[in-house]
C-alpha positions in Angstrom: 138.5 132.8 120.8 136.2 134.2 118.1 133.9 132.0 116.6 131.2 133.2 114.5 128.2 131.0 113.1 126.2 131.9 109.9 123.7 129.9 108.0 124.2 131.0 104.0 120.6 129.1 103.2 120.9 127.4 99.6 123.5 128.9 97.6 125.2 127.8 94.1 128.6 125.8 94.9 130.7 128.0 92.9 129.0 131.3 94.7 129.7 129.1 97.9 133.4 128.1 97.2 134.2 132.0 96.4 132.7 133.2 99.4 134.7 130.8 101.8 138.1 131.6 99.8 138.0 135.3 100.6 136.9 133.9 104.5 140.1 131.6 104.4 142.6 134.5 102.8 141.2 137.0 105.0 141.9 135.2 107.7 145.4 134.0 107.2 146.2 137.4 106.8 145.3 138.6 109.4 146.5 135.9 111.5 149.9 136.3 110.0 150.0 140.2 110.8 149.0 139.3 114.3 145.9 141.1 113.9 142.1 139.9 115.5 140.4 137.7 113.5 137.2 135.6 113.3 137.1 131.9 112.8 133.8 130.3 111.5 131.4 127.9 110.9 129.1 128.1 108.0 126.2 126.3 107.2 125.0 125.9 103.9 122.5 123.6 101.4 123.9 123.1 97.5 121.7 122.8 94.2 123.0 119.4 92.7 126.4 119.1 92.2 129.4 117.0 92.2 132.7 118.0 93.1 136.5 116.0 92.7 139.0 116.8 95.2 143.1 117.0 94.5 143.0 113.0 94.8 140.3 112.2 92.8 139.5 110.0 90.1 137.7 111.2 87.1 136.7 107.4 86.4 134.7 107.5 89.4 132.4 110.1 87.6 130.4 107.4 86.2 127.9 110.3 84.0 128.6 112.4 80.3 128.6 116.3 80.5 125.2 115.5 78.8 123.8 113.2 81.1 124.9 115.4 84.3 122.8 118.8 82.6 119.8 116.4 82.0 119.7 115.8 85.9 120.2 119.5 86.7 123.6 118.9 88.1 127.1 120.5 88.3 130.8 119.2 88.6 133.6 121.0 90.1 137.4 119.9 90.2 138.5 121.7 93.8 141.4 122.3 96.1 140.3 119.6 99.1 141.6 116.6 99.6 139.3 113.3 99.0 137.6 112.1 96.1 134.4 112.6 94.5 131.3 113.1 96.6 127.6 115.0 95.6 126.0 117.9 97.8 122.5 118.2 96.9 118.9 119.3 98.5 118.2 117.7 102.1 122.0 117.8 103.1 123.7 119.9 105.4 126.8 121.0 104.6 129.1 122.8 107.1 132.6 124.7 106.5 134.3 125.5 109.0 137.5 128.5 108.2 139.8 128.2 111.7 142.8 128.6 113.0 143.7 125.2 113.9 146.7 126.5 116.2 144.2 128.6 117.9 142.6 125.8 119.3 145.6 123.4 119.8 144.6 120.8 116.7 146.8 119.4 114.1 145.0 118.3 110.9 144.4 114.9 111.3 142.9 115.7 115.1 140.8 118.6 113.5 139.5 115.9 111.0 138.8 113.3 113.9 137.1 116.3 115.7 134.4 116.3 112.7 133.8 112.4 112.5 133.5 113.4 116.2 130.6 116.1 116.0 128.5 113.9 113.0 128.6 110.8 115.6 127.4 113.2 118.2 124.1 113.9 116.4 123.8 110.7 115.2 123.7 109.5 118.7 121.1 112.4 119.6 119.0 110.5 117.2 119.2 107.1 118.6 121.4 105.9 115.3 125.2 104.5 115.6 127.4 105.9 114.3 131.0 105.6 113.6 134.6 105.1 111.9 136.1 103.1 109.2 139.6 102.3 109.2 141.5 104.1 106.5 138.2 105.9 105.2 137.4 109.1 106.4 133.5 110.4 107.4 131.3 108.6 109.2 129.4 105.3 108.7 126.8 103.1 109.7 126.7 99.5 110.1 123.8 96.8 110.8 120.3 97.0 110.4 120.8 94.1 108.2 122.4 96.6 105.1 125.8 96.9 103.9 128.4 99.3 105.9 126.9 102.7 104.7 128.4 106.6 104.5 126.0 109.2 105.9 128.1 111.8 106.2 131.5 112.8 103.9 134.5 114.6 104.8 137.0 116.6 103.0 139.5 119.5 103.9 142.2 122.0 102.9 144.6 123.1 105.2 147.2 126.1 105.0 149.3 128.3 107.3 147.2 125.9 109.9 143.7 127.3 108.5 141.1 125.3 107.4 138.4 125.1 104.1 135.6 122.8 102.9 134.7 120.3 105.7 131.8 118.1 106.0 128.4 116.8 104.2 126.1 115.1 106.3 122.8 113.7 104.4 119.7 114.4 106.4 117.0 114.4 103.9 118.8 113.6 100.7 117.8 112.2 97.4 119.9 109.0 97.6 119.5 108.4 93.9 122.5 110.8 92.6 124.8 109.1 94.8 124.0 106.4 92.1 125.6 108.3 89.5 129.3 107.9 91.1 131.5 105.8 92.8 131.1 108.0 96.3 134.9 108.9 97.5 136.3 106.5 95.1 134.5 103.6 97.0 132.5 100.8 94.7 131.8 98.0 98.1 130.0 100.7 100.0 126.4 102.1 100.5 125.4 105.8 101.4 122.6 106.6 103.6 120.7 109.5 105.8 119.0 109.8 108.6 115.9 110.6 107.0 116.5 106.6 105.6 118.1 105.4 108.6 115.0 106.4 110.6 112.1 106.0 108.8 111.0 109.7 108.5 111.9 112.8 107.3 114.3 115.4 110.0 114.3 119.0 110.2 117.4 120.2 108.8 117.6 123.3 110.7 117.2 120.9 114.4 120.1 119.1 112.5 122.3 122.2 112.0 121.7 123.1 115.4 122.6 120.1 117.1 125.7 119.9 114.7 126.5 123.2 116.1 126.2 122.6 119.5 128.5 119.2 119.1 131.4 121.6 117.0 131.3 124.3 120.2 131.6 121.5 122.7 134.3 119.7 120.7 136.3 123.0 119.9 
């Protein structure tokens, strides 16, 4: 098993969504020619944005054209499943491109195995974490607050290969969650750990104990 980790810093969604498509094609290709490959894991940080996936609901895209350039954000209709969910500034986002056969998985197991990782590192910061029946990602309940999403989850599978993945608010601005109904939901609260614990979290300590929870978990 080949499994390469890069960190692309902050880099435009559309830049980011290119890259990972010639990561994905590449490697289906040469899976299907029987030839060695590379799976990954990349870590990333968007500029605001807002993307839809297959399932989505425009309706739950509560801003104008207008009203999204005056808050310096973007909106993208792509090829994951889920709804609509933001990536902004303080979050970390991770994709991972695999070959789910390579490591035994089918695609709801490989999507459990993320809830999986997120809980991990909530955990490492003293925070519970968990699932929601029929709502993927991971939540938090207690503290007095409304069940809350910290960290969203959305995929694309083919030939057994994976795209997109997971967005996990460390330090986010909490505010353009605001402007949408977040993965269709209107009953549930968002969160991050920088909320959940009172103080702000180094996002690189947070990609690397993200990390270290997808190499044990894979």
């Amino acid at each position: 098993m080949k499994l390469t980790v890069t960190d692309w810093g902050t880099v435009a969604y559309d830049d980011a969504w290119q890259r990972q498509t010639r990561l994905f094609d590449e490697l289906i290709q040469l899976k299907q020619a029987g030839l060695p490959y590379e799976n990954h894991i990349i870590f990333c940080e968007h500029p605001h944005v807002y993307t839809i996936g297959r399932s989505g609901k425009e309706n739950n895209m509560l801003l104008s054209e207008e009203r999204l350039r005056e808050i310096g954000a973007t909106y993208y209709h792509i090829d994951r499943g889920g709804d609509i969910t933001y990536h902004g500034p303080g979050q970390v986002v991770c994709y991972p491109i695999v070959n789910l056969e390579e490591f035994e998985l089918g695609l709801k197991e490989y999507v459990h195995l993320l809830e999986e990782a997120v809980i991990g590192v909530c955990t490492s910061y003293g925070i519970a974490a968990g699932r929601l029946a029929k709502a993927t990602g991971v939540w938090i309940e207690g503290g007095g607050n409304p069940i809350r999403k910290v960290c969203a989850i959305g995929v694309r599978s083919s030939h057994f290969v994976t795209m997109h993945g997971l967005a996990l608010n460390v330090n986010t601005d909490l505010r353009y969650f605001s402007y949408i109904n977040p993965c269709g939901f209107v009953d549930k609260g968002v969160t991050s750990l920088q909320h959940e614990l009172g103080r702000e979290v180094a996002i690189g300590e947070v990609k690397s104990r993200l990390e270290e929870q997808l190499r044990q978990l894979l």
